[in-house]
C-alpha positions as CSV (number, residue, x, y, z in Angstrom):
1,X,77.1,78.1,65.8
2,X,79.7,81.3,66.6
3,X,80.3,83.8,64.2
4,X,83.0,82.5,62.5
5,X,81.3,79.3,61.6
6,X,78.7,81.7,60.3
7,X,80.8,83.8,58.4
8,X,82.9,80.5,56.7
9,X,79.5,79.2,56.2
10,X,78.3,82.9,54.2
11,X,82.0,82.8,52.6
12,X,81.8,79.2,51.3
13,X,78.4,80.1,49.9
14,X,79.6,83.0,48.2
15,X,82.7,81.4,46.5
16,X,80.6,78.7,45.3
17,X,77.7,80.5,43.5
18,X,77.4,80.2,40.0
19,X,74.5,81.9,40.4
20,X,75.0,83.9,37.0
21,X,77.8,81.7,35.6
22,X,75.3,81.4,31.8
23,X,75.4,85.5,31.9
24,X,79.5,85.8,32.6
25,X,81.9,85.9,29.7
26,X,84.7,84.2,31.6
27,X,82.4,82.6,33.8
28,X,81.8,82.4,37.3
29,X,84.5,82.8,39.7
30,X,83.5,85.0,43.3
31,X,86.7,86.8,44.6
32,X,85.6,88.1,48.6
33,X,87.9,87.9,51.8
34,X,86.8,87.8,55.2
35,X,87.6,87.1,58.5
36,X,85.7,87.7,62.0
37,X,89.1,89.4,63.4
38,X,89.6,91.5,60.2
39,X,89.5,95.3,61.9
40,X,89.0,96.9,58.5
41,X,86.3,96.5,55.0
42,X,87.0,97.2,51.9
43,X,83.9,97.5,50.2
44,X,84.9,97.6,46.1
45,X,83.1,97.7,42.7
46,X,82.5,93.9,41.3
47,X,86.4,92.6,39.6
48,X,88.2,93.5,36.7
49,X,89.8,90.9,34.1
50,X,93.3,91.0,36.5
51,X,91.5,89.8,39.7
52,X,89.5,87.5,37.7
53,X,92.4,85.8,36.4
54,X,94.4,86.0,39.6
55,X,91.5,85.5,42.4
56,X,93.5,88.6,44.3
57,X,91.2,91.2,44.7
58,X,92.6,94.5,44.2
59,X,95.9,93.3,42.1
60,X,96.1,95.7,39.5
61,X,97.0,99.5,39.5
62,X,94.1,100.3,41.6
63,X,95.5,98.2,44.6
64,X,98.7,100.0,44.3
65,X,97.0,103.5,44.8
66,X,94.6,102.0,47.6
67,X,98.0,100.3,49.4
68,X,99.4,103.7,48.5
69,X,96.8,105.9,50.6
70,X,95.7,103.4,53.6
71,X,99.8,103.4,53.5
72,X,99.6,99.8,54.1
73,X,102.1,97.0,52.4
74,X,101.0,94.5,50.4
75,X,101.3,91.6,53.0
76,X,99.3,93.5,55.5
77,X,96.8,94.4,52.8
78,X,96.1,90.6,52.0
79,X,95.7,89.2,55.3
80,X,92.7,88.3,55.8
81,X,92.5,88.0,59.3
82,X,93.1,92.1,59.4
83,X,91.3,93.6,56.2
84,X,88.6,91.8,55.0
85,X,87.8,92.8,51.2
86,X,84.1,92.5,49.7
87,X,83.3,93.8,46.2
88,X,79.8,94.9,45.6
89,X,79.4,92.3,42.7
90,X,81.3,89.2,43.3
91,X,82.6,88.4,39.7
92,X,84.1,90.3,37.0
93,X,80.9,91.1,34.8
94,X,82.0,91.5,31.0
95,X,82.0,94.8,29.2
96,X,79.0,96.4,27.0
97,X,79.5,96.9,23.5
98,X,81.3,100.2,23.7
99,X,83.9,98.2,25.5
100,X,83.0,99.5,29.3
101,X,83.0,96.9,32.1
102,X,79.5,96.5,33.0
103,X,77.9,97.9,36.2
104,X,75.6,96.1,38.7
């Protein structure tokens, strides 16, 4: 098995868990990218509602900053094959009463 079987395998895995799928309000849905060429990883905090719904990580205001100081364009940004991105939690985890997202 090469590395990039092993990483599709570990990426397959990931995007099918459903792991925690009873303790998600919108309900399971992983949002990683990854490649064995990728030369760069961005290692973020778990999704918002905007990735969630989209299943782009970083598309939302925050992106636009990060794009903004890498100085990299959105295309670049979202190939996969040159930045891979990996959020610490995989799916958007709800918000607390007070109306925070919740933290891993």
């Amino acid at each position: 098995m090469t590395a990039e079987d092993s990483l599709d395998a570990a990426l397959e895995r990931a995007r099918a868990c459903r792991l925690c799928a009873e303790d998600l309000p919108l309900g399971p849905r992983p949002v990683v990218r990854a490649s064995t060429t990728a030369r760069l990883l961005i290692v973020g905090q778990a999704p918002g509602t905007k990735v969630h719904e989209t299943g782009l990580p970083f598309n939302d205001a925050s992106g636009e900053r990060l794009r903004d100081w890498l100085q990299m364009d959105r295309e670049t940004f979202y190939d996969e094959t040159r930045v891979a991105i990996m959020p610490v939690g995989l799916c958007y985890p709800g918000r607390d009463p007070k109306g925070a997202t919740v933290r891993q």
